[in-house]
RODO-2510 file (C-alpha; in nm, 4 decimals, decimal comma):
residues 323
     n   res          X          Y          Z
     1     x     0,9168     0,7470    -1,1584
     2     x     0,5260     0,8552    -1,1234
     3     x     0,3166     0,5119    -1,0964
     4     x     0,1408     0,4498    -1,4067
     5     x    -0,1953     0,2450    -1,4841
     6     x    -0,1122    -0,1803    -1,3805
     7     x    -0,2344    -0,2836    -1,7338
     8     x    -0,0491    -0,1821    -2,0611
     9     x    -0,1441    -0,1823    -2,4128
    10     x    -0,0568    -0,5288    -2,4528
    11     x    -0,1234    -0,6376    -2,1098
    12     x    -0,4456    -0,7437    -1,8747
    13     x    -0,5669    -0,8319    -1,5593
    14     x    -0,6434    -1,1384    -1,4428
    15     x    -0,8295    -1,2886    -1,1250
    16     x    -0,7308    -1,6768    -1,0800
    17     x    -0,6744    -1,7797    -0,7035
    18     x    -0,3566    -2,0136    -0,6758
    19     x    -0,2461    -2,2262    -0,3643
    20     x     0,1274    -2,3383    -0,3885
    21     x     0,1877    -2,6502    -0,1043
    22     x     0,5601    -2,6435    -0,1482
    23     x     0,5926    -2,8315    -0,4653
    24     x     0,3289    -2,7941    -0,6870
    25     x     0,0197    -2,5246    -0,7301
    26     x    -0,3387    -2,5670    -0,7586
    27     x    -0,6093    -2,3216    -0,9506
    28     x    -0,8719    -2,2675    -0,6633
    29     x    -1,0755    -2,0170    -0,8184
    30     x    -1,1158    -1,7157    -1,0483
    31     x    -1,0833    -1,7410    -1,4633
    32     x    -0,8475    -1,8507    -1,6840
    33     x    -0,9098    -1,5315    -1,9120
    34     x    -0,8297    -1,2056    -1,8747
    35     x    -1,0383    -0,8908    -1,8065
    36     x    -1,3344    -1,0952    -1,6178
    37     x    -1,5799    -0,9228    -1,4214
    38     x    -1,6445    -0,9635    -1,0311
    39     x    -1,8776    -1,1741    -0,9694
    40     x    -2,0206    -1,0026    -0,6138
    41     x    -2,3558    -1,1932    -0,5142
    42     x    -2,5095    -1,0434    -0,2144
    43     x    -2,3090    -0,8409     0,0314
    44     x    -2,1972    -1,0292     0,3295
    45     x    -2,2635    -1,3055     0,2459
    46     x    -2,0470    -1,5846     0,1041
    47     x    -2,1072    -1,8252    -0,2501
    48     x    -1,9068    -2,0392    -0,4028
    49     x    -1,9661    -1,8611    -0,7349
    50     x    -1,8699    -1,4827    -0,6041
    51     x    -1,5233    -1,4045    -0,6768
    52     x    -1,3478    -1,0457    -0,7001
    53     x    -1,3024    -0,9176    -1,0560
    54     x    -0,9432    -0,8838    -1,2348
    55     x    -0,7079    -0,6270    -1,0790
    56     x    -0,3976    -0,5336    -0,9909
    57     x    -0,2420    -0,3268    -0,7356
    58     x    -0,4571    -0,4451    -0,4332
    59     x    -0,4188    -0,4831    -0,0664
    60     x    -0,4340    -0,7988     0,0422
    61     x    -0,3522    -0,9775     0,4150
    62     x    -0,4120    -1,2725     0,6247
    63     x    -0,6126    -1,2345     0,9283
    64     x    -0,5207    -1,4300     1,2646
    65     x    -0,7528    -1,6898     1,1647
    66     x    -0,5680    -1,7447     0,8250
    67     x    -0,8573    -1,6278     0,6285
    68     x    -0,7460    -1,4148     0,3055
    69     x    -0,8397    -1,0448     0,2467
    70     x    -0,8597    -0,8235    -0,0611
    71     x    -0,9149    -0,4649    -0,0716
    72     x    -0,9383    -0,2437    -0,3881
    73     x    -0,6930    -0,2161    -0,6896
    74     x    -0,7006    -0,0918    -1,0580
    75     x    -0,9334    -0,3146    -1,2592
    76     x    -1,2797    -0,4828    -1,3583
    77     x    -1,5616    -0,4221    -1,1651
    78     x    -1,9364    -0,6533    -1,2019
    79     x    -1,9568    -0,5161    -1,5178
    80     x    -1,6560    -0,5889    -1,6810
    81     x    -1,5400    -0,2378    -1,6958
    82     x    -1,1964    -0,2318    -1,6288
    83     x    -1,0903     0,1312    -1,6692
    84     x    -1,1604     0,2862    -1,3138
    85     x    -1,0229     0,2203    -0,9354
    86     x    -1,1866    -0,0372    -0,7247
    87     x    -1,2279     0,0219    -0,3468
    88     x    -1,3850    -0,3605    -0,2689
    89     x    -1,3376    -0,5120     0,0084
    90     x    -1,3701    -0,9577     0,0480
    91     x    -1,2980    -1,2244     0,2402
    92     x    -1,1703    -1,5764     0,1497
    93     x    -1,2510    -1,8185     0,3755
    94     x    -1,3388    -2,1862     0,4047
    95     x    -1,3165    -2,2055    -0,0202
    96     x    -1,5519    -1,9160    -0,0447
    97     x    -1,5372    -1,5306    -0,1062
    98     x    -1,7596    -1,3056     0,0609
    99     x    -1,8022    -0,8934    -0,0716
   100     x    -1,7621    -0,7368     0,2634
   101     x    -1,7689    -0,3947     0,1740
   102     x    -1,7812    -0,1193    -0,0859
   103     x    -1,8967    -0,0580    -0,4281
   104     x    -1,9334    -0,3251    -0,7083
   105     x    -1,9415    -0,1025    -1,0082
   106     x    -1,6148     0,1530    -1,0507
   107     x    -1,7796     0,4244    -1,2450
   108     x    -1,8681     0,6925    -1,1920
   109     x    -1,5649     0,6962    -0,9276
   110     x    -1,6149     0,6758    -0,5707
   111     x    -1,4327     0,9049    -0,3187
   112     x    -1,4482     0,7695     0,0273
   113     x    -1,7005     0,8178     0,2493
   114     x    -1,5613     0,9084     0,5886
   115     x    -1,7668     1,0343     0,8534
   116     x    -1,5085     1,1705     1,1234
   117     x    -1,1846     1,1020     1,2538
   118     x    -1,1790     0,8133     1,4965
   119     x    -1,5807     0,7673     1,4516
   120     x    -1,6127     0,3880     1,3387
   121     x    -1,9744     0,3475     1,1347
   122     x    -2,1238     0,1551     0,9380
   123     x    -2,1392     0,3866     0,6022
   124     x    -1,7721     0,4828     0,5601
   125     x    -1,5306     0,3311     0,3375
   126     x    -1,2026     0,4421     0,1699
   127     x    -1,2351     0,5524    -0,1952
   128     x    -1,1516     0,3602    -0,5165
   129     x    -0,7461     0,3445    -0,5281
   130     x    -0,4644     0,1287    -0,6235
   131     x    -0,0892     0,0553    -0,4874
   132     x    -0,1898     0,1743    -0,1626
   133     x     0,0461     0,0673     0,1572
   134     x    -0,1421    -0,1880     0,3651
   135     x    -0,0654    -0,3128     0,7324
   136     x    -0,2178    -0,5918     0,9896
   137     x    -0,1967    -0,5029     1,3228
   138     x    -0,1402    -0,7745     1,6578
   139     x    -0,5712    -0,7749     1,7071
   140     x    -0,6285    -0,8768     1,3407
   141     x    -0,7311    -0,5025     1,2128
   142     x    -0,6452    -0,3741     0,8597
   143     x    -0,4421    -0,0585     0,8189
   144     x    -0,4481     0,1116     0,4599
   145     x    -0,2217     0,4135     0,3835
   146     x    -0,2466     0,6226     0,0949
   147     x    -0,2297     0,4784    -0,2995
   148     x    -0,3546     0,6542    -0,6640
   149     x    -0,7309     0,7116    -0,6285
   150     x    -1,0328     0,8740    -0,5892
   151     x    -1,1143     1,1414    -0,3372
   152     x    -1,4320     1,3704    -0,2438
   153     x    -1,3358     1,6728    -0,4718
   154     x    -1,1368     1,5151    -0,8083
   155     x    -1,3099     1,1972    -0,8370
   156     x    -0,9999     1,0863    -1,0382
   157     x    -0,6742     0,9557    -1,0155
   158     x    -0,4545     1,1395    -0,7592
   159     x    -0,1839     1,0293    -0,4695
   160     x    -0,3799     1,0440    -0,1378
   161     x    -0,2695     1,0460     0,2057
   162     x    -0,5608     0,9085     0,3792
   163     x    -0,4794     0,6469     0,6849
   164     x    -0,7624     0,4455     0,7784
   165     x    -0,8243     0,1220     1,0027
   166     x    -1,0842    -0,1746     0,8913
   167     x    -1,1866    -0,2887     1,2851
   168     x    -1,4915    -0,5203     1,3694
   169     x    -1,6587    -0,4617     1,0454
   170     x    -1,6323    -0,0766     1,0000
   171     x    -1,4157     0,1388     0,8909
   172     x    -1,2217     0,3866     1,0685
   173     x    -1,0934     0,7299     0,9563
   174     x    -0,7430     0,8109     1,1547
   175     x    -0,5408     1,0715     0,9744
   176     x    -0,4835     1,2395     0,6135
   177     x    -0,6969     1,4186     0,4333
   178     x    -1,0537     1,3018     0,3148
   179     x    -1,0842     1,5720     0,0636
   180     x    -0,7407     1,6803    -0,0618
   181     x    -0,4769     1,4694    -0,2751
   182     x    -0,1030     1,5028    -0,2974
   183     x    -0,0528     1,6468     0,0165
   184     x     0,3490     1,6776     0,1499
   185     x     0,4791     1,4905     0,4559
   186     x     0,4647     1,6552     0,7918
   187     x     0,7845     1,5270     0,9506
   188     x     0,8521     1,6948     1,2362
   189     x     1,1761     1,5832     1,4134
   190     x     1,3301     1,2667     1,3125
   191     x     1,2942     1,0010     1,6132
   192     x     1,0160     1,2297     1,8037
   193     x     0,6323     1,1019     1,7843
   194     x     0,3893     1,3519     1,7524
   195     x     0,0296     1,3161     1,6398
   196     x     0,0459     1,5296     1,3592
   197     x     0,3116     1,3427     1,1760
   198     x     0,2166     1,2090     0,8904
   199     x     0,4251     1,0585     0,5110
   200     x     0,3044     1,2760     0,2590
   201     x     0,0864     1,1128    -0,0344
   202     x     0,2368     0,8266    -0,1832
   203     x     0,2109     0,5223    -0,3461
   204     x     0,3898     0,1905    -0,3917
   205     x     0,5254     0,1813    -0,0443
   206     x     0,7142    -0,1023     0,1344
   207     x     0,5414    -0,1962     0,4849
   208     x     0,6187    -0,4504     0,8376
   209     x     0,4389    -0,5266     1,1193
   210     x     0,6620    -0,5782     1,3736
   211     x     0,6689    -0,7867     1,6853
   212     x     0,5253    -0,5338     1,8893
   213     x     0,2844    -0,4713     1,6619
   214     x     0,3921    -0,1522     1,5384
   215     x     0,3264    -0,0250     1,2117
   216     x     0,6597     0,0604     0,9709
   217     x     0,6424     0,2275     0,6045
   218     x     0,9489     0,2779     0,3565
   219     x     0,9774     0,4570     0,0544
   220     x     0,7279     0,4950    -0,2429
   221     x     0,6371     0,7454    -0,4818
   222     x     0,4503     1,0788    -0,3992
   223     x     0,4710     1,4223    -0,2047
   224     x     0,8110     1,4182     0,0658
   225     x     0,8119     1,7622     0,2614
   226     x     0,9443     1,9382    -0,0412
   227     x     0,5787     1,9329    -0,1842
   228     x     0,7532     1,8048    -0,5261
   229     x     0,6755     1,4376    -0,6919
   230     x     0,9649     1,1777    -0,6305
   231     x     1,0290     0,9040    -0,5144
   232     x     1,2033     0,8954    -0,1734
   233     x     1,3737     0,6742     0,1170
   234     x     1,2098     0,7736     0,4122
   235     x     1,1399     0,5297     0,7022
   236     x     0,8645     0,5654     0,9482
   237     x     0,7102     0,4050     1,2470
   238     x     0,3278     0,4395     1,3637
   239     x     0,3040     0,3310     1,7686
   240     x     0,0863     0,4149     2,0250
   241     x    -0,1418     0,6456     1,7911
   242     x     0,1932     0,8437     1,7143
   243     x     0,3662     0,8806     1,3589
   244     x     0,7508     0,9023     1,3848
   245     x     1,0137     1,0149     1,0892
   246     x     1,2686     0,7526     1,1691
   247     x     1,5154     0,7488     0,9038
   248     x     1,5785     0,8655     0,5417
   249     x     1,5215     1,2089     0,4108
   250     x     1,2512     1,4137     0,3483
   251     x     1,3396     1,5367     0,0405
   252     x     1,3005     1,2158    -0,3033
   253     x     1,5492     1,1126    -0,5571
   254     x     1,7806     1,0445    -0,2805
   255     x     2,0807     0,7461    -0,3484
   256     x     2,0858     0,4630    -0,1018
   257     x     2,3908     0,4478     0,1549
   258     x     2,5243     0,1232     0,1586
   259     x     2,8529     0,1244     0,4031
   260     x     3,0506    -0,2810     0,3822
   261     x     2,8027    -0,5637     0,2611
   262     x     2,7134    -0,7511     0,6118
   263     x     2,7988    -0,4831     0,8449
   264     x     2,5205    -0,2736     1,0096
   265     x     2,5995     0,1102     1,0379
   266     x     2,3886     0,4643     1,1292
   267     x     2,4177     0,6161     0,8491
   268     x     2,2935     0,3020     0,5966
   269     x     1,9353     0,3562     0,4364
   270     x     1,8423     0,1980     0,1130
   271     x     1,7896     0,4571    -0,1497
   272     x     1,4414     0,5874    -0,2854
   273     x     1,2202     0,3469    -0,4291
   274     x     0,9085     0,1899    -0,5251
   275     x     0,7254    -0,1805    -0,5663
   276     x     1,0077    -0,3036    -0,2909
   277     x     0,8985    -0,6288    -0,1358
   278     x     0,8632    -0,6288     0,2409
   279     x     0,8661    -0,9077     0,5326
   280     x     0,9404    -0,9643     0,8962
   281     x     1,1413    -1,2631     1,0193
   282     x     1,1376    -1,4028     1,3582
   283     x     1,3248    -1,2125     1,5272
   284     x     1,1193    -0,8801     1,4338
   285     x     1,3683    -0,7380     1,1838
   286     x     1,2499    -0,5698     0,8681
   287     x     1,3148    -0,7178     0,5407
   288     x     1,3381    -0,5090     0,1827
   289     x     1,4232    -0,6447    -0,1387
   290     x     1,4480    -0,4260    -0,4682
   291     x     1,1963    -0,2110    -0,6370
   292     x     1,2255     0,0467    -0,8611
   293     x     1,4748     0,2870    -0,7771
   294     x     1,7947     0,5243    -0,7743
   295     x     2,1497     0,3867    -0,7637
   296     x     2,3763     0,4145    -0,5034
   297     x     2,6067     0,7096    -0,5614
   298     x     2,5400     1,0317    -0,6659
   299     x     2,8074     1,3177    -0,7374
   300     x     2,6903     1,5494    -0,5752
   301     x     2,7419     1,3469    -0,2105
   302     x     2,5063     1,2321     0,0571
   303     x     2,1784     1,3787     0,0532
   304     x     2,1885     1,5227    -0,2915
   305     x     1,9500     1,4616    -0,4982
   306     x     2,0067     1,2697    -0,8310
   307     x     1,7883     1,2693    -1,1665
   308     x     1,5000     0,9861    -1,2305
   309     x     1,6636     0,9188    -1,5695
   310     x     1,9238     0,7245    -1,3602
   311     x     1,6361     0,4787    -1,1881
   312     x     1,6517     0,1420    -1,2784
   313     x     1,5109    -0,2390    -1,1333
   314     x     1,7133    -0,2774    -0,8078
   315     x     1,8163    -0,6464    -0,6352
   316     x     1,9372    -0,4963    -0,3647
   317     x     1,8832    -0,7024    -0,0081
   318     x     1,8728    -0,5068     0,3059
   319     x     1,7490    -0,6060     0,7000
   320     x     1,6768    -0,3127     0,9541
   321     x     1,6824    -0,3667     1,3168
   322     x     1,4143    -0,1706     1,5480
   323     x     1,6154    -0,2362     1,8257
***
């Protein structure tokens, strides 16, 4: 279940911006043909004719103001080459898209740039990466986790486990490695914070912010503790500058535990998986909905692990309560 490249043989990206009001949509920027380059202007500063290039596989958020972000993805930079990872960053707002930070071209590949940990400045940025796990915190500030991408020594396509924070105009380098790529998780004890938890590399995660304004990740495809490439079920919780194993194992290709539709339980997790979809209602309760993933039994009972050739499209609908 290793991510592959967004675009296809037969397939390519695209960068129109759409508004749907309820009822109908409206084209509000971008082109209506594929592969177009970025259009970047001056950095900082906003145009009606920049506009990101085609990609897929970004981060993207809404601030507290309700102004749209985009960070990286796997497409076309200013020059219409669309074979390397982006690591862009731009802001939508008032009909206009700024370049905020980052590179405009995609090759040669940049690795990040990252200073030291904690040390905001002015220079660092993450590398170029795709299907990277993205968060926004209670005070507005980006979170990024991971993704395929580029670091200082391969300058290629690898699963990183770099966690980073985008905070009054810089970024910040937290955790993870700025130099090393498909690193396994460091669990610990599962429900005990320490600071030197961390997922292993991954990409194609699920993530919440909930109402405390804690930081959740699910599943994805990378490193677990075992070191090997799977995909896995394992829930986490960043608070207070800790990382917590919550649920799940460490170990991937693990089948979901679904006890009596409607009835909450322990021992329920959803089984590994990648591309879920993620929200937060009201209330603070996490949200998952399908992905690519491992059915629901395996033969060889609960926490075996069961073979990739059974993975399949999942519609399964599941709601976790922090509480």
């Amino acid at each position: 279940m290793n991510d592959a490249l967004c675009a296809g043989p037969t397939s390519a990206y695209i960068n129109d911006l759409r508004k749907f009001d309820g009822s109908e949509w409206t084209w509000l920027g971008g082109s209506s043909s594929p592969n177009h380059a970025g259009v970047y202007g001056t950095l900082g500063q906003s145009a009606a004719a920049s506009a990101p290039g085609a990609r897929c596989g970004a981060v993207s958020w809404t601030d507290p103001d309700g102004n749209l972000w985009l960070f990286g993805g796997q497409g076309c930079d200013s020059t219409a080459d669309c074979s390397g990872p982006l690591n862009n960053l731009w802001e939508y707002s008032g009909g206009q898209w700024t370049w905020v930070s980052g590179f405009s071209v995609s090759n040669p590949a940049h690795p990040g740039v990252y200073a030291a940990l904690d040390t905001p400045a002015p220079a660092n940025v993450p590398g170029g990466r795709y299907s990277a796990t993205g968060w926004i915190d209670h005070s507005g500030n980006l979170w990024i986790y991971c993704g395929l991408g580029c670091n200082i020594i391969t300058n290629g396509f690898a699963e990183l486990d770099d966690f980073l924070e985008f905070s009054s105009g810089d970024w910040v380098w937290r955790a993870g490695s700025d130099s090393l790529s498909s690193q396994p998780g460091t669990y610990g004890t599962e429900g005990t914070p320490a600071p030197g938890n961390l997922p292993g590399a991954r990409d194609a995660a699920a993530s919440w912010t909930d109402a405390n304004g804690n930081l959740w990740l699910f599943s994805g495809d990378g490193m677990p503790g075992t070191g090997l490439t799977a995909a896995f079920n394992d829930l986490w919780e960043y608070s207070a500058g800790h990382r917590t194993w919550v649920g799940g194992y460490n170990t991937g290709k693990q089948a979901g535990v679904y006890g009596t539709l409607g009835l909450p339980a322990p021992a329920n997790i959803a089984g590994a998986r990648m591309g879920a979809v993620a929200w937060v209602d009201a209330k603070g309760n996490l949200w998952l909905f399908g992905g690519l993933g491992l059915p629901a039994t395996s033969s060889g009972g609960l926490g075996a692990q069961i073979p990739e050739s059974r993975s399949g499209y999942l519609n399964d609908l599941w709601v976790y309560q922090p509480q």
